[in-house]
N, C-alpha and C positions, 0 to 999 in steps of 0.2 A: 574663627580665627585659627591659622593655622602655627602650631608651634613649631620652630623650627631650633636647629644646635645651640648650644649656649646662651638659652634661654628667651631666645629672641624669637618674634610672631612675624605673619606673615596674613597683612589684607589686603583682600580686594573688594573696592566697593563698584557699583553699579554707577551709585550716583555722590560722587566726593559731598562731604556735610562737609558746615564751616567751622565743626570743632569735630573734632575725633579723640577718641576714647583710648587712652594709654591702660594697658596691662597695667595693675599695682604692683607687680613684680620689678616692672621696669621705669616706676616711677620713683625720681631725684636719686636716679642716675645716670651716668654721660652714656648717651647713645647717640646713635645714627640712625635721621629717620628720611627715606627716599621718597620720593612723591613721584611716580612714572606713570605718564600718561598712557593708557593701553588705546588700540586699536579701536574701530568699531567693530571688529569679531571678537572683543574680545582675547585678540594676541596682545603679545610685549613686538621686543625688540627682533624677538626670532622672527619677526612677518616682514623683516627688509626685504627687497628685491636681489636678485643674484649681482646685480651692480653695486648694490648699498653695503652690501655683507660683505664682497670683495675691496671696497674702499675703505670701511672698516677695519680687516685684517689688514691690510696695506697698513694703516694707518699707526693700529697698533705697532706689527713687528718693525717697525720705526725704532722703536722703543726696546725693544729684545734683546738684550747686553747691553743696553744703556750702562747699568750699575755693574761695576768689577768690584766684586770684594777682597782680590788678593787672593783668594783661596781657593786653589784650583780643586776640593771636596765638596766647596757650598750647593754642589747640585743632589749629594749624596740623599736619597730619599731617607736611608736607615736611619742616618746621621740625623737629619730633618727630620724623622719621627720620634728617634731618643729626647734630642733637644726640646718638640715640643711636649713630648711627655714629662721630661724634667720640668721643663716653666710650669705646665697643668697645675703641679703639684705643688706650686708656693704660692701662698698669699699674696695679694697686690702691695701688702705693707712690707715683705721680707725681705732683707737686704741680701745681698751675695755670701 
């Protein structure tokens, strides 16, 4: 299994079983668990055709400024990495 950023894993099986086996690190806690069907080579989603991946991105930047926050800064990455480095640092229980 492969461990990936805060704390989350990462399988792939050959042949999906009808129970699968949770980390007890990450058991009776809310997570999110995705179920993706790969290829027969063994790809993901990167094996679309030059049509499929073009419909795709279409698809998405549909969506690209959907949300205005008002704040013509929110794209500011520094900003964006202070603030996620502030959150890091409190507990999920800690009030403002």
């Amino acid at each position: 299994m492969e461990e990936i950023g805060m704390e989350g894993s990462r399988q792939i099986y050959e042949s999906l079983p009808n129970m699968i086996s949770v980390p007890p690190e990450l058991r009776r806690r809310r997570v999110e668990v995705i179920i993706l069907p790969l290829d027969e080579n063994g790809g993901g989603p990167s094996e679309l055709s030059d049509e499929q991946l073009c419909n795709a991105l279409e698809n998405l930047m549909k969506h690209a400024g959907a949300v205005d926050s008002a704040d013509s800064n929110s794209g500011d990455n520094e900003r964006i990495d202070a603030d996620l480095a502030r959150e890091s640092g409190r507990g999920l229980g800690d009030a403002d």
